[in-house]
C-alpha positions as CSV (number, residue, x, y, z in Angstrom):
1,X,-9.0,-22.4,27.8
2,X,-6.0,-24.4,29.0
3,X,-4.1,-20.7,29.4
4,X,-6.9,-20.0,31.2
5,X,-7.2,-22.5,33.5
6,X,-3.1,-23.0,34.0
7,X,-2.9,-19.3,35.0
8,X,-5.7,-19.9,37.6
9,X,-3.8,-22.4,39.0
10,X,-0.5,-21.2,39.3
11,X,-1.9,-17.8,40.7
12,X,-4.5,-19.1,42.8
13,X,-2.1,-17.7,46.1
14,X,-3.7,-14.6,44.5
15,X,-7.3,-15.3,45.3
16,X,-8.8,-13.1,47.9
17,X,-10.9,-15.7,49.6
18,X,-13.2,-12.3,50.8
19,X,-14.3,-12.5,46.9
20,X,-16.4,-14.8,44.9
21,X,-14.4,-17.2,43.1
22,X,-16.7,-17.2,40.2
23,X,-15.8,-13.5,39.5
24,X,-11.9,-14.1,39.8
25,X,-12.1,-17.4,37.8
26,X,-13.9,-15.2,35.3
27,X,-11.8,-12.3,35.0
28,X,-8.8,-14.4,34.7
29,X,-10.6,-16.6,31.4
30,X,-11.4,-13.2,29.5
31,X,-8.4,-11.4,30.1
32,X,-6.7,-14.5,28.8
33,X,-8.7,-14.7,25.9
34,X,-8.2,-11.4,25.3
35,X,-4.6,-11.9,25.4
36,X,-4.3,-14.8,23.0
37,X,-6.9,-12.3,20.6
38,X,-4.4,-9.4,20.5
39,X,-1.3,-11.8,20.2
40,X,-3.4,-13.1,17.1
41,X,-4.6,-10.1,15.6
42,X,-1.7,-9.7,13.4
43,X,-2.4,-12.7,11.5
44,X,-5.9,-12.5,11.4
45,X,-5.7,-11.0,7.5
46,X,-3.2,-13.2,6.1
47,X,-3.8,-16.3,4.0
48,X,-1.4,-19.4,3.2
49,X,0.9,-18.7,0.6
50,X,-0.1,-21.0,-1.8
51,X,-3.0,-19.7,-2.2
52,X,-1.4,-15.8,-3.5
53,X,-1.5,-15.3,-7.0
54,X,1.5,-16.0,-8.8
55,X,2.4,-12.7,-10.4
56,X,6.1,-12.4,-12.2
57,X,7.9,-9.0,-12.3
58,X,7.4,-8.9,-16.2
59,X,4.0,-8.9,-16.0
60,X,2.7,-6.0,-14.6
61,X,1.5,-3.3,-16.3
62,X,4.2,-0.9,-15.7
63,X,6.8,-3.0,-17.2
64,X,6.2,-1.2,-20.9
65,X,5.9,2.6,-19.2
66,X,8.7,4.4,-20.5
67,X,10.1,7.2,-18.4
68,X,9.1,10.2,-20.6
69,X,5.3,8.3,-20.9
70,X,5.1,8.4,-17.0
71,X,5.9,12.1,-17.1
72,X,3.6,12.5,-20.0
73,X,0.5,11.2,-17.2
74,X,1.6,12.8,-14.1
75,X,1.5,16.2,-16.4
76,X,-2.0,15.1,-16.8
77,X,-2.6,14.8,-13.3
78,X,-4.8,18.3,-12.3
79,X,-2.7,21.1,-10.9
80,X,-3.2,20.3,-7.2
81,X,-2.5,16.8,-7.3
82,X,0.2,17.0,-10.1
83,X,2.1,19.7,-8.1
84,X,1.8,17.9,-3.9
85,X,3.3,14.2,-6.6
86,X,6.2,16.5,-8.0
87,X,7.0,18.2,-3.9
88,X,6.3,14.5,-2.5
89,X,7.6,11.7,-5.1
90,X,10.2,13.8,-7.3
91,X,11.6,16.5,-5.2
92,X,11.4,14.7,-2.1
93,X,9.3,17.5,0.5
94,X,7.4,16.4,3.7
95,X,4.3,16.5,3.7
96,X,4.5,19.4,6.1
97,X,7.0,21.3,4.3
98,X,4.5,20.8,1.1
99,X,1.6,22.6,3.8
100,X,4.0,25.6,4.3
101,X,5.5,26.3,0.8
102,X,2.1,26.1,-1.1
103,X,-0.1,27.3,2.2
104,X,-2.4,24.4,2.7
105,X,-2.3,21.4,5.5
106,X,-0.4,18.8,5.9
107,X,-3.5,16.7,5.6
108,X,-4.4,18.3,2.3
109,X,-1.1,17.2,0.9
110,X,-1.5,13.8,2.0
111,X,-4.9,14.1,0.5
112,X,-3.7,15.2,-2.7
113,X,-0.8,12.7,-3.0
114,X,-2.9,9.7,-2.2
115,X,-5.5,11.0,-4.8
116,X,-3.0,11.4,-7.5
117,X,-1.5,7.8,-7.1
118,X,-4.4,6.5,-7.5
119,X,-5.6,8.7,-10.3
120,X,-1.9,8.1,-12.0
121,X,-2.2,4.1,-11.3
122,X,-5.4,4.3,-12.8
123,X,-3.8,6.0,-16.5
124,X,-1.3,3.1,-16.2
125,X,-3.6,0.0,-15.7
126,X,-5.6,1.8,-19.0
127,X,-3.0,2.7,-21.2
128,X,-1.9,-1.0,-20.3
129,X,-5.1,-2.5,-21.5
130,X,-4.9,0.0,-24.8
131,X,-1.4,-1.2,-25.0
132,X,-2.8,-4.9,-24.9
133,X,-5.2,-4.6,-27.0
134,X,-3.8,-1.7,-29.9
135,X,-0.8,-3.6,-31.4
136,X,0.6,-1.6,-34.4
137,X,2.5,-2.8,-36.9
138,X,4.4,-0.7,-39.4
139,X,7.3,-2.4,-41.8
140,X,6.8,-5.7,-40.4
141,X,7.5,-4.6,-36.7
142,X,4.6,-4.7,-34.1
143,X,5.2,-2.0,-31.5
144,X,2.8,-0.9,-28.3
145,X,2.0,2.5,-28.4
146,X,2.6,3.3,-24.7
147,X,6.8,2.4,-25.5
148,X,8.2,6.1,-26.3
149,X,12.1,5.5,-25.4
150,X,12.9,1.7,-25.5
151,X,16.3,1.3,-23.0
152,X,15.0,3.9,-20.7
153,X,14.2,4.0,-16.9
154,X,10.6,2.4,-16.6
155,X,8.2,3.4,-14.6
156,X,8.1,0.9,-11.1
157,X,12.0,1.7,-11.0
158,X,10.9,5.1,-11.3
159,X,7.9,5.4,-8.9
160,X,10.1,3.0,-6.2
161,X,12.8,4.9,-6.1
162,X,10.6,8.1,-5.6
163,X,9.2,6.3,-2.7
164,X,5.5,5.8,-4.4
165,X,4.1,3.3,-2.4
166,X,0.5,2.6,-4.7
């Protein structure tokens, strides 16, 4: 309101006196609050930080994938979606490049990619809870199943540096 009103008076040389006030007084208070909306809008999903979840590094759910188990799940992926992640996230195709060499669209592609991350984030947040919940032990060592190569590349290394964004 006070943008409003100090934009009416440091423009009112402006005013066409031929023209109802009202309407110019009025055109000047919505376009103002239309400007202080936009200049907003970024911020309008955003909440304090204090209230985020505190979440460490170590425990997500990709912190026990081994490298060879990832592979293992993207095999699994169906041949569509498997083949657009290995052009996209391992070999490092456009999406558009993807289109021409297996002759669908672009969109497809982007279809495909978007519907195997979440397909493949999906197999890691259950073999995570399996993981959780399936301790074995065998000569007094408990062991997750889902570790195949201990030492190795795991799996958000893996999926960053392949530019998977999930």
């Amino acid at each position: 309101m006070n943008q409003g009103f100090f934009k009416v008076f440091t423009r009112i040389e402006s005013y066409d006196s031929a023209k109802p006030f009202k309407a110019w007084l009025g055109k000047i208070m919505i376009n103002t609050s239309i400007d202080h909306y936009r200049s907003n809008l970024k911020m309008a999903y955003t909440d304090e930080l204090d209230k985020a979840e505190h979440i460490s590094d170590n425990e997500l759910p990709d912190r026990n994938l081994a490298y060879n188990d990832l592979l293992a799940m993207v095999q699994q992926l169906p041949n569509a979606y498997r083949t657009v992640f290995n052009l996209f996230a391992i070999e490092g195709y456009s999406h558009e490049e993807i289109g021409e060499l297996l002759n669908i669209n672009a969109g497809t592609s982007k279809s495909n990619l978007h519907k195997a991350r979440i397909k493949l984030k999906q197999m890691i947040l259950d073999a995570d809870r399996a993981a959780n919940t399936n301790n074995y032990n065998r000569g007094g060592i408990d062991f997750n199943p889902i570790v195949a190569i201990t030492g190795g590349i795991n799996a958000r290394d893996f999926l960053y540096n392949n530019n998977y964004r999930g």
